[in-house]
Biopython code that builds the backbone (N, CA, C, O; Angstrom):
import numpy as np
from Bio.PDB.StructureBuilder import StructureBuilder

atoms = [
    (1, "UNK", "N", (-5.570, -4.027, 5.989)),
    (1, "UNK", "CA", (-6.625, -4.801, 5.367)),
    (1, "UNK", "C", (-6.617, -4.643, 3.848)),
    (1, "UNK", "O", (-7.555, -5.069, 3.174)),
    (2, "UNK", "N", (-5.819, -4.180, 3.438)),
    (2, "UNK", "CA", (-5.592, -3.932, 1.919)),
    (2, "UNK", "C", (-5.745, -4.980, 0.539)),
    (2, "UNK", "O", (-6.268, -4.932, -0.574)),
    (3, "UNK", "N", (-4.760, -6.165, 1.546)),
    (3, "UNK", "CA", (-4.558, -7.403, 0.499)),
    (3, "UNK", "C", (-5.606, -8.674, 1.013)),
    (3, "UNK", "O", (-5.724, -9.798, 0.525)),
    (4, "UNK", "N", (-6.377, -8.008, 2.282)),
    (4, "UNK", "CA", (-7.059, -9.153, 2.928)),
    (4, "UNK", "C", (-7.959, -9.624, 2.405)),
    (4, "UNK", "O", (-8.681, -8.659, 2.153)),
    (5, "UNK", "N", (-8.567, -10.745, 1.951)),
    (5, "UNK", "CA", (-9.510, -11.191, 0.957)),
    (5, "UNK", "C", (-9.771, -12.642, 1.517)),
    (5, "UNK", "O", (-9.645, -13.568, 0.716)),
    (6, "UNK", "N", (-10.069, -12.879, 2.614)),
    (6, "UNK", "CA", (-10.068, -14.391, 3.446)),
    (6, "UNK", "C", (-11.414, -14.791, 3.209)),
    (6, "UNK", "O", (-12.364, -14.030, 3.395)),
    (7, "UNK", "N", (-11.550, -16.238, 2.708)),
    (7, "UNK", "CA", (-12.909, -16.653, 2.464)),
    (7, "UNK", "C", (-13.360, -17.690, 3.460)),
    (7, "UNK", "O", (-13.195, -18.908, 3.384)),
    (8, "UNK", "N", (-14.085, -16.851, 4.608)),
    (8, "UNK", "CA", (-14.617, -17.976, 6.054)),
    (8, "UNK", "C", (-14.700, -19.297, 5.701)),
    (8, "UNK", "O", (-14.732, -20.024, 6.693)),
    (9, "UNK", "N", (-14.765, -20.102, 4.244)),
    (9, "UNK", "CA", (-15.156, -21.500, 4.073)),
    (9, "UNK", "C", (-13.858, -22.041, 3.735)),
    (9, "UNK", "O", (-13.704, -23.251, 3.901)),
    (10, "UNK", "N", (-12.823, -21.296, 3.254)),
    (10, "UNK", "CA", (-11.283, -22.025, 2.826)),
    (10, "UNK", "C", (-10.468, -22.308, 3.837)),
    (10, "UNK", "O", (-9.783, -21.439, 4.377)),
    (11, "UNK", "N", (-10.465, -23.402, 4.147)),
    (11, "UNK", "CA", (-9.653, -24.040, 5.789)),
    (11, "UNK", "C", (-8.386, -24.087, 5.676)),
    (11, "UNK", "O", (-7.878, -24.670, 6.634)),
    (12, "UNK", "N", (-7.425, -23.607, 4.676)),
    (12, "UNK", "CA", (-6.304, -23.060, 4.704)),
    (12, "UNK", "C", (-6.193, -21.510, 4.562)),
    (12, "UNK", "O", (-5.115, -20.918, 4.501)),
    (13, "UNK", "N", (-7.318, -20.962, 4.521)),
    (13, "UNK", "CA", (-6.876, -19.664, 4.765)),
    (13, "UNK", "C", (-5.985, -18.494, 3.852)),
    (13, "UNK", "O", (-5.375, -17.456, 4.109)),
    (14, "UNK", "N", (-6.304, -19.343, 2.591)),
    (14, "UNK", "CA", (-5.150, -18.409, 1.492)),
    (14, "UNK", "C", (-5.988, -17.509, 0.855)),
    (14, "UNK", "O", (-7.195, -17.520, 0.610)),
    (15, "UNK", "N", (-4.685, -16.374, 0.545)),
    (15, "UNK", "CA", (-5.645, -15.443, -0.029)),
    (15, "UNK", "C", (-4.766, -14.974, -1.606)),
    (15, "UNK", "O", (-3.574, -15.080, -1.893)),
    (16, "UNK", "N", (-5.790, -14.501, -2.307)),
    (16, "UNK", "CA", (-4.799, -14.080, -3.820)),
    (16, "UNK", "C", (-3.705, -13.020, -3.315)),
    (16, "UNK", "O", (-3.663, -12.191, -2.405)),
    (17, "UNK", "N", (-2.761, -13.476, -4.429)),
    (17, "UNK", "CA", (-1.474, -12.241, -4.106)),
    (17, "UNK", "C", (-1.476, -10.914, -5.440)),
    (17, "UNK", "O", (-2.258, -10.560, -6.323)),
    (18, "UNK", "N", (-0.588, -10.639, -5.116)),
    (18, "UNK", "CA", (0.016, -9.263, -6.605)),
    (18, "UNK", "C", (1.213, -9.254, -6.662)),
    (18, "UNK", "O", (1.944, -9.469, -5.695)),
    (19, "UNK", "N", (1.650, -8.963, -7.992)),
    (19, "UNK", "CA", (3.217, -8.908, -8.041)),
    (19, "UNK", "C", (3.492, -7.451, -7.996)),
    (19, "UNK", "O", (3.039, -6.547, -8.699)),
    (20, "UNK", "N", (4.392, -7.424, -6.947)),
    (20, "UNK", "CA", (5.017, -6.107, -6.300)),
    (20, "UNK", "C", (6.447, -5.749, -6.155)),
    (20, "UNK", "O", (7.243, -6.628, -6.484)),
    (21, "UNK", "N", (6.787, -4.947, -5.848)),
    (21, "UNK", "CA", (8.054, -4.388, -5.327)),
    (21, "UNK", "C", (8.046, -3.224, -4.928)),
    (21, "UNK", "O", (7.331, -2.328, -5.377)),
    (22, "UNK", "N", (9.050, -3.110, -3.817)),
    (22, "UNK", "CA", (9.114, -2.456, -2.876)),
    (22, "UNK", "C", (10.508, -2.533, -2.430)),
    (22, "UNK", "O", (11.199, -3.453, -1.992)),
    (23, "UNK", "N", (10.796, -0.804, -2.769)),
    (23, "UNK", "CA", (12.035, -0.052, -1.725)),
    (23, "UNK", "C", (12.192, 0.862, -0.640)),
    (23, "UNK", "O", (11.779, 2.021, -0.628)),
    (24, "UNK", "N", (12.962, 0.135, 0.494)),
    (24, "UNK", "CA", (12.863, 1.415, 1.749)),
    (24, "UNK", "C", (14.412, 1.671, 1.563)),
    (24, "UNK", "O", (15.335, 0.918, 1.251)),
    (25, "UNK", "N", (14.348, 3.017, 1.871)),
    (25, "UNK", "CA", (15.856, 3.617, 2.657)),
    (25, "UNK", "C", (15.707, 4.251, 3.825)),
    (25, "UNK", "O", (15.032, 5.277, 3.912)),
    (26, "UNK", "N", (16.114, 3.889, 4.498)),
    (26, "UNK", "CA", (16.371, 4.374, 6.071)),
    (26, "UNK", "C", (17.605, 5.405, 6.194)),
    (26, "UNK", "O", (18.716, 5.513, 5.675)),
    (27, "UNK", "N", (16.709, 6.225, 7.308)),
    (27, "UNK", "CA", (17.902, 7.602, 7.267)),
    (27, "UNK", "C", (18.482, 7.622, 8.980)),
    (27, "UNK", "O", (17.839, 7.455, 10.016)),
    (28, "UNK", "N", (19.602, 7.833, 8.819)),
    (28, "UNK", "CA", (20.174, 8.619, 10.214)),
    (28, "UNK", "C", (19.552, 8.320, 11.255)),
    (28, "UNK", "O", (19.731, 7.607, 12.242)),
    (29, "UNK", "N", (18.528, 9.224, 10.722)),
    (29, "UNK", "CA", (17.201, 9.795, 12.252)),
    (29, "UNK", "C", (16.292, 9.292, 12.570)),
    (29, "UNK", "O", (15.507, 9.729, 13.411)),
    (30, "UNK", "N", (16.172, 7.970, 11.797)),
    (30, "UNK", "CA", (15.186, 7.154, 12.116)),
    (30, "UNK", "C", (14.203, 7.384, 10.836)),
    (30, "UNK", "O", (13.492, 6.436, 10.503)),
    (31, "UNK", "N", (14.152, 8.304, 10.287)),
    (31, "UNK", "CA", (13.249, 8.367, 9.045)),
    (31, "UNK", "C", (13.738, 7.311, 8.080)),
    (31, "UNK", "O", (14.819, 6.746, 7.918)),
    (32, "UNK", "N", (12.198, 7.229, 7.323)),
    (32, "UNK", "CA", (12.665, 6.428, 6.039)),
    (32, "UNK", "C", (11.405, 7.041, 4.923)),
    (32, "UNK", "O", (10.432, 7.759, 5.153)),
    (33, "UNK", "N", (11.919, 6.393, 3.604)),
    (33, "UNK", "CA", (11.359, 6.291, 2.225)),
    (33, "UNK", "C", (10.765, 5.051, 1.729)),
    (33, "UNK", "O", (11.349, 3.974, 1.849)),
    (34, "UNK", "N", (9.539, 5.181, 1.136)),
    (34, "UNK", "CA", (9.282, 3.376, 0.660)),
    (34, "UNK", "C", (8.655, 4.354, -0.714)),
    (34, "UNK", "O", (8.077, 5.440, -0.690)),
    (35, "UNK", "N", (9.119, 3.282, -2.120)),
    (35, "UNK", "CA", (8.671, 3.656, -2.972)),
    (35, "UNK", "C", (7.692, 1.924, -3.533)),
    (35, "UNK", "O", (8.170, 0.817, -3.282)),
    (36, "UNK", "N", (6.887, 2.040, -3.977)),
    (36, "UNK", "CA", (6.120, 0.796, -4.508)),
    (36, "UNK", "C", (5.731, 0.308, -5.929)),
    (36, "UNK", "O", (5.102, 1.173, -6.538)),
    (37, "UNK", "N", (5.864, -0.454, -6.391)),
    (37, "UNK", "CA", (5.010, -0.902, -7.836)),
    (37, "UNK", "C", (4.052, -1.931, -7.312)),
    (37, "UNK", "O", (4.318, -2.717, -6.403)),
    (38, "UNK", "N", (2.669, -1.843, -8.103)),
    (38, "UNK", "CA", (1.853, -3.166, -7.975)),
    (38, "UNK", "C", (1.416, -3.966, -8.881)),
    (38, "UNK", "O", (0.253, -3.922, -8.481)),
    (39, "UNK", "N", (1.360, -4.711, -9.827)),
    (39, "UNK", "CA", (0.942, -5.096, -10.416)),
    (39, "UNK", "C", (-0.250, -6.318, -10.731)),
    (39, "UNK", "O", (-0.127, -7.162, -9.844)),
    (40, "UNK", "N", (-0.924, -6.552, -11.313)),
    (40, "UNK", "CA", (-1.939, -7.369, -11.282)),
    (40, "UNK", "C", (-2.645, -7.267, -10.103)),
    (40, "UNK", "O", (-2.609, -7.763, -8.977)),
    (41, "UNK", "N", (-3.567, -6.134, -10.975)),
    (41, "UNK", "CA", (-4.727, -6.070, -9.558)),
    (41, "UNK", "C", (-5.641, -5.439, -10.659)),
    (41, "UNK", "O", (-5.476, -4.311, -11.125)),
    (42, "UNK", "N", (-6.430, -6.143, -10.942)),
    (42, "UNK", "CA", (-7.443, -5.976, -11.929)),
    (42, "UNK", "C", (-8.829, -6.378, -11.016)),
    (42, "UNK", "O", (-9.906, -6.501, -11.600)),
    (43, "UNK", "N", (-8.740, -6.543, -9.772)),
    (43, "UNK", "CA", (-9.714, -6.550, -9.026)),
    (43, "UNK", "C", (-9.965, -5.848, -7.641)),
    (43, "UNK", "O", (-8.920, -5.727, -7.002)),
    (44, "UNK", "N", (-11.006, -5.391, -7.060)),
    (44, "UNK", "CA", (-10.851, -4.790, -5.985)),
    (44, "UNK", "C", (-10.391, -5.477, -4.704)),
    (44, "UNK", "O", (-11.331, -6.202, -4.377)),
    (45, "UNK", "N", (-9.576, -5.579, -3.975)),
    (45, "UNK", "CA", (-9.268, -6.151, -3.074)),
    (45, "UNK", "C", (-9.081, -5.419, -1.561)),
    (45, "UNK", "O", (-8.543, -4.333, -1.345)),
    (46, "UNK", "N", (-9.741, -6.420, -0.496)),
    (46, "UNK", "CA", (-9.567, -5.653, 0.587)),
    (46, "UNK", "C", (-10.983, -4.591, 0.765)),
    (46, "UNK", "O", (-12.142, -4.933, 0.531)),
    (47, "UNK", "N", (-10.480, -3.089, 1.290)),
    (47, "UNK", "CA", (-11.711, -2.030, 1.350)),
    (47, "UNK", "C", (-11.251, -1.149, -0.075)),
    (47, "UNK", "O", (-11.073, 0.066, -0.162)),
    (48, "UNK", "N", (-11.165, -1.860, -0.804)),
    (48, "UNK", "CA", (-11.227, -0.583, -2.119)),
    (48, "UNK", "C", (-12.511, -1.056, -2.500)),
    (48, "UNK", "O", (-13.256, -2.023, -2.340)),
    (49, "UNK", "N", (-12.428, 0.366, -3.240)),
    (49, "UNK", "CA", (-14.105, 0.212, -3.650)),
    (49, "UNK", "C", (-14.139, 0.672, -5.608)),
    (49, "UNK", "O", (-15.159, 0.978, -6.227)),
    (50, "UNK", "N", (-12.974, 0.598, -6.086)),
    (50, "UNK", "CA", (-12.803, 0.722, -7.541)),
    (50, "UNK", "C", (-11.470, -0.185, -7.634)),
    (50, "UNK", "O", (-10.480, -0.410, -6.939)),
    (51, "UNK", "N", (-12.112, -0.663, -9.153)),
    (51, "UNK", "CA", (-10.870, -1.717, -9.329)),
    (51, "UNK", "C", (-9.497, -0.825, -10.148)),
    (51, "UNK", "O", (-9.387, 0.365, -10.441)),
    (52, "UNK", "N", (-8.684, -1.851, -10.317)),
    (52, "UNK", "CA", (-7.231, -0.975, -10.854)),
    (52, "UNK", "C", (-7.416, -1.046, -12.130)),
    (52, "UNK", "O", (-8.332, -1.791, -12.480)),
    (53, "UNK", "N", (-6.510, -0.204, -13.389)),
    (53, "UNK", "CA", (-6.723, -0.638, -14.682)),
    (53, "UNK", "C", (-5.853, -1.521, -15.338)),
    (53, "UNK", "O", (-4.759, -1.023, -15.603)),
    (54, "UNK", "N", (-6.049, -2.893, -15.737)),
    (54, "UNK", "CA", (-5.926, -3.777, -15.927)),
    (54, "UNK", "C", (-4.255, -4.071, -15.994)),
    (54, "UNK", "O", (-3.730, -4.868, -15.216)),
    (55, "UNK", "N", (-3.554, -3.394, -16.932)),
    (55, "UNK", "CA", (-2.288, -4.371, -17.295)),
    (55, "UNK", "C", (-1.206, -2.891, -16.591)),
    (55, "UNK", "O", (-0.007, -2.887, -16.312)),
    (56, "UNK", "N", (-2.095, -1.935, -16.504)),
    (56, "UNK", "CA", (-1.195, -0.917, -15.972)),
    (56, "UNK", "C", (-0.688, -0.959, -14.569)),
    (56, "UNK", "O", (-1.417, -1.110, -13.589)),
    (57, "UNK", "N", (0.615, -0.817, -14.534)),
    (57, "UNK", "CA", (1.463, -0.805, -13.048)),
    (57, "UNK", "C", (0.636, 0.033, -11.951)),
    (57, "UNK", "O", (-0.291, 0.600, -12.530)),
    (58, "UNK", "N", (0.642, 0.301, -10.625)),
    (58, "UNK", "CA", (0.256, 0.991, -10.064)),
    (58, "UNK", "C", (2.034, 1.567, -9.220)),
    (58, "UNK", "O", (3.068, 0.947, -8.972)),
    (59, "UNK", "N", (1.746, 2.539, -9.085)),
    (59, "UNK", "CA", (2.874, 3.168, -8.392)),
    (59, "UNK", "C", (2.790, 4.018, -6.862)),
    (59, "UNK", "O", (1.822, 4.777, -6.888)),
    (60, "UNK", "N", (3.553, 4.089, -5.534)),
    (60, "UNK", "CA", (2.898, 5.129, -4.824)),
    (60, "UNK", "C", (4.440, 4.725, -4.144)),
    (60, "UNK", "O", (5.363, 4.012, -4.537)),
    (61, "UNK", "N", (4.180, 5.708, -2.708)),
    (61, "UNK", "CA", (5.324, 6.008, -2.081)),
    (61, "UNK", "C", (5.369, 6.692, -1.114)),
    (61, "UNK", "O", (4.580, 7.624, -1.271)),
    (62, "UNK", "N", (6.017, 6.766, 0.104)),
    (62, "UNK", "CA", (5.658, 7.013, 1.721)),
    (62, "UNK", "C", (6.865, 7.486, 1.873)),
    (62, "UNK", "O", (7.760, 7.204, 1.076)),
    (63, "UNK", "N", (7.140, 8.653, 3.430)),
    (63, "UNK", "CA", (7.387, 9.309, 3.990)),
    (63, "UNK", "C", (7.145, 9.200, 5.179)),
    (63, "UNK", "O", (6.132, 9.497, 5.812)),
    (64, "UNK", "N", (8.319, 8.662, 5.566)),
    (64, "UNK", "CA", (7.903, 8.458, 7.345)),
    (64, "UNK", "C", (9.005, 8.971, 8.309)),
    (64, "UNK", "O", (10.120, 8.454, 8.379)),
    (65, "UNK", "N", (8.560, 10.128, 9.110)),
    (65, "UNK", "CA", (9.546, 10.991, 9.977)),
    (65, "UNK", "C", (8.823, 10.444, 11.708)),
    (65, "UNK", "O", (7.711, 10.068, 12.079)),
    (66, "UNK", "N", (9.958, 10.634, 12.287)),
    (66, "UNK", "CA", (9.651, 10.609, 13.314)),
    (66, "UNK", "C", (9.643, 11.850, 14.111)),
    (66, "UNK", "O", (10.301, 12.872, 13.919)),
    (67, "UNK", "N", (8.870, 11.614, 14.948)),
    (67, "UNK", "CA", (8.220, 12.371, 16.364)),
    (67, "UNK", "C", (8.284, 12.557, 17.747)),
    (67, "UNK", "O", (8.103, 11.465, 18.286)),
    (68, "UNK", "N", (8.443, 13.359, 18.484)),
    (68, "UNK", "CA", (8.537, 13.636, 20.152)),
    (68, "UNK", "C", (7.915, 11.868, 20.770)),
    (68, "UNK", "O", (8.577, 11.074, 21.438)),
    (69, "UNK", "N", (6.313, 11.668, 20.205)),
    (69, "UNK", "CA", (6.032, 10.652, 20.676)),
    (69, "UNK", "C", (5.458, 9.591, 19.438)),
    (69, "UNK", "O", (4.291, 9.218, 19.556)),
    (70, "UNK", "N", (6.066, 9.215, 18.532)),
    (70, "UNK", "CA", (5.594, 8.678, 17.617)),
    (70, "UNK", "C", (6.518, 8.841, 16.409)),
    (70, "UNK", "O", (7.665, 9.275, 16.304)),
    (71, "UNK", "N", (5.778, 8.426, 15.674)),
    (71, "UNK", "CA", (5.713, 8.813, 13.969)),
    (71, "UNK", "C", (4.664, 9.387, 13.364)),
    (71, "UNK", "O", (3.518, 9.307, 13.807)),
    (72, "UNK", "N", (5.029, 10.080, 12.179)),
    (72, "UNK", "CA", (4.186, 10.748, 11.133)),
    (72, "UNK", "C", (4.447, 10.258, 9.790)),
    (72, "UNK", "O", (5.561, 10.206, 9.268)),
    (73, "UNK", "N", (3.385, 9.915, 9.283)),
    (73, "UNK", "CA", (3.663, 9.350, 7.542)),
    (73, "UNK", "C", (3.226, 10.206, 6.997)),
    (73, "UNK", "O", (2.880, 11.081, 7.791)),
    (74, "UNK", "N", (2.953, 10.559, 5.535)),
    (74, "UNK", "CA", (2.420, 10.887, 3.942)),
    (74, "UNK", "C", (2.891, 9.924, 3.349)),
    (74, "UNK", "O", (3.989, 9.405, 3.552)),
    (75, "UNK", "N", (1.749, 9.496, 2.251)),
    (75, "UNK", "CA", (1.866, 8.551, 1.510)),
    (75, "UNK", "C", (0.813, 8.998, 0.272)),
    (75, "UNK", "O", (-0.349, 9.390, 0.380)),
    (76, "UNK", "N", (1.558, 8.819, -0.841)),
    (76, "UNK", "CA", (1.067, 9.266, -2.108)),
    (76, "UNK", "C", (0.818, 7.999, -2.854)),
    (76, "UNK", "O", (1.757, 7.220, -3.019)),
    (77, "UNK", "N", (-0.667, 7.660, -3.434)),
    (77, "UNK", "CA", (-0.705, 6.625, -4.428)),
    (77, "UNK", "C", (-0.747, 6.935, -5.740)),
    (77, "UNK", "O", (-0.922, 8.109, -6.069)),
    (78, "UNK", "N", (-0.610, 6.033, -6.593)),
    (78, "UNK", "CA", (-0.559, 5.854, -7.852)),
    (78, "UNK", "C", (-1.348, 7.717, -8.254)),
    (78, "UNK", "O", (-1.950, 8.323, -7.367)),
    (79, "UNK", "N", (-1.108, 8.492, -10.099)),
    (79, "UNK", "CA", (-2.550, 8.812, -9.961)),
    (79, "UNK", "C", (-3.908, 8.323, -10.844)),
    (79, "UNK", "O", (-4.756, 9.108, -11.268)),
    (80, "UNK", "N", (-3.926, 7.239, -10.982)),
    (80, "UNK", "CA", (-5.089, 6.057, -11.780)),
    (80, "UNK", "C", (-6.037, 5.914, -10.378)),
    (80, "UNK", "O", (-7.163, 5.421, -10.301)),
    (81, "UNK", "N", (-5.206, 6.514, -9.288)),
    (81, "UNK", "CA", (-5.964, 5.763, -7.714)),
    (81, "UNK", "C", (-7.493, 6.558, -7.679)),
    (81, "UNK", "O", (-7.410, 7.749, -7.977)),
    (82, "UNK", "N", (-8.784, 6.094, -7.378)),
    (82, "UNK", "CA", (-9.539, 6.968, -6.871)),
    (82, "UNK", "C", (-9.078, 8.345, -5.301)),
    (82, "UNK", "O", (-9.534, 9.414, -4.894)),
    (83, "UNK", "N", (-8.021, 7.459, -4.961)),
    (83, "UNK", "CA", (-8.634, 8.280, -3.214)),
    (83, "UNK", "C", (-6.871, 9.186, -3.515)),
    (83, "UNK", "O", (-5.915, 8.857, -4.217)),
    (84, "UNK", "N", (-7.101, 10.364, -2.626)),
    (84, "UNK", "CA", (-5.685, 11.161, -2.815)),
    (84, "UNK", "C", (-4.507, 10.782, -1.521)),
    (84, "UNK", "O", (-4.568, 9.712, -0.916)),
    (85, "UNK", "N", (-3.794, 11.496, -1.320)),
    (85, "UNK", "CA", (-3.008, 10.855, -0.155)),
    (85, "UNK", "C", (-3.662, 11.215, 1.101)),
    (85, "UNK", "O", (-4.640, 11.919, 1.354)),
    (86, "UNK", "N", (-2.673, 10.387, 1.976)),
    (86, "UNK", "CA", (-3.355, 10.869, 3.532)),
    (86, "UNK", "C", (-2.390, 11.064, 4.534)),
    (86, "UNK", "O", (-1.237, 10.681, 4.338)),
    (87, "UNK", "N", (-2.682, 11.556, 5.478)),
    (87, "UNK", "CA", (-2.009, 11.800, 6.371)),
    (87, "UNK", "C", (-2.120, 10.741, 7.842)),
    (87, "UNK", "O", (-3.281, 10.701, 8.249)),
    (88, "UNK", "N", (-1.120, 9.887, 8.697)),
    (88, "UNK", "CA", (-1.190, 9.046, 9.340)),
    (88, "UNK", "C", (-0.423, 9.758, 10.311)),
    (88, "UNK", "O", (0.459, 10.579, 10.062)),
    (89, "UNK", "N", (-0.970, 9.246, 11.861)),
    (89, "UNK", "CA", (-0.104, 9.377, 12.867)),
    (89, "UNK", "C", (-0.097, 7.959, 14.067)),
    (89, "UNK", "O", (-0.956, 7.209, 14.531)),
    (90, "UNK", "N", (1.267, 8.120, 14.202)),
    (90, "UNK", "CA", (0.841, 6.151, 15.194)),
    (90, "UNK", "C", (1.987, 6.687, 16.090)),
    (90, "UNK", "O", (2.389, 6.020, 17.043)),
]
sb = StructureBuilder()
sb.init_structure("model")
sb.init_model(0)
sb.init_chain("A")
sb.init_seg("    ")
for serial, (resi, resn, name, xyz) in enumerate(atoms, 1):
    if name == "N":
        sb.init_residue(resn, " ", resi, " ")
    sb.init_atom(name, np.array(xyz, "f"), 0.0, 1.0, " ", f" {name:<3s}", serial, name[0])
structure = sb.get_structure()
């Protein structure tokens, strides 16, 4: 729900974008790396609850190993971010 910003009255359903990029490398074992840039997000979008600072890049980057029954992430954002990293399991 990050980039989700859907307005119930717009009957096409579009929503604003950001200019981004994004690298994964995939390992062996099924693990991988994603590193990110975001740019233009001078507004809160989605469930954030502080906006970004204006012309500055945002940066972050994930860690994803796998598991007996699953996966495990860490994921580190920018540090301009209010919130610190977290820990995911799926």
């Amino acid at each position: 729900m990050w980039f989700d910003q859907i307005d119930p009255r717009d009957p096409l359903q579009l929503t604003p974008g950001v200019y981004s990029l994004l690298g994964r490398y995939y390992f062996r074992n099924n693990a991988n790396a994603w590193l990110w840039v975001l740019m233009g997000n001078d507004k809160t979008i989605g469930w954030e609850t502080v906006p970004s600072v204006g012309k500055i890049p945002e940066f972050g980057g994930r860690i994803q190993l796998p598991m007996p029954k699953g996966e495990v992430a860490f994921f580190v954002p920018s540090p301009d971010s209010q919130s610190g990293g977290s820990l995911e399991s799926g």
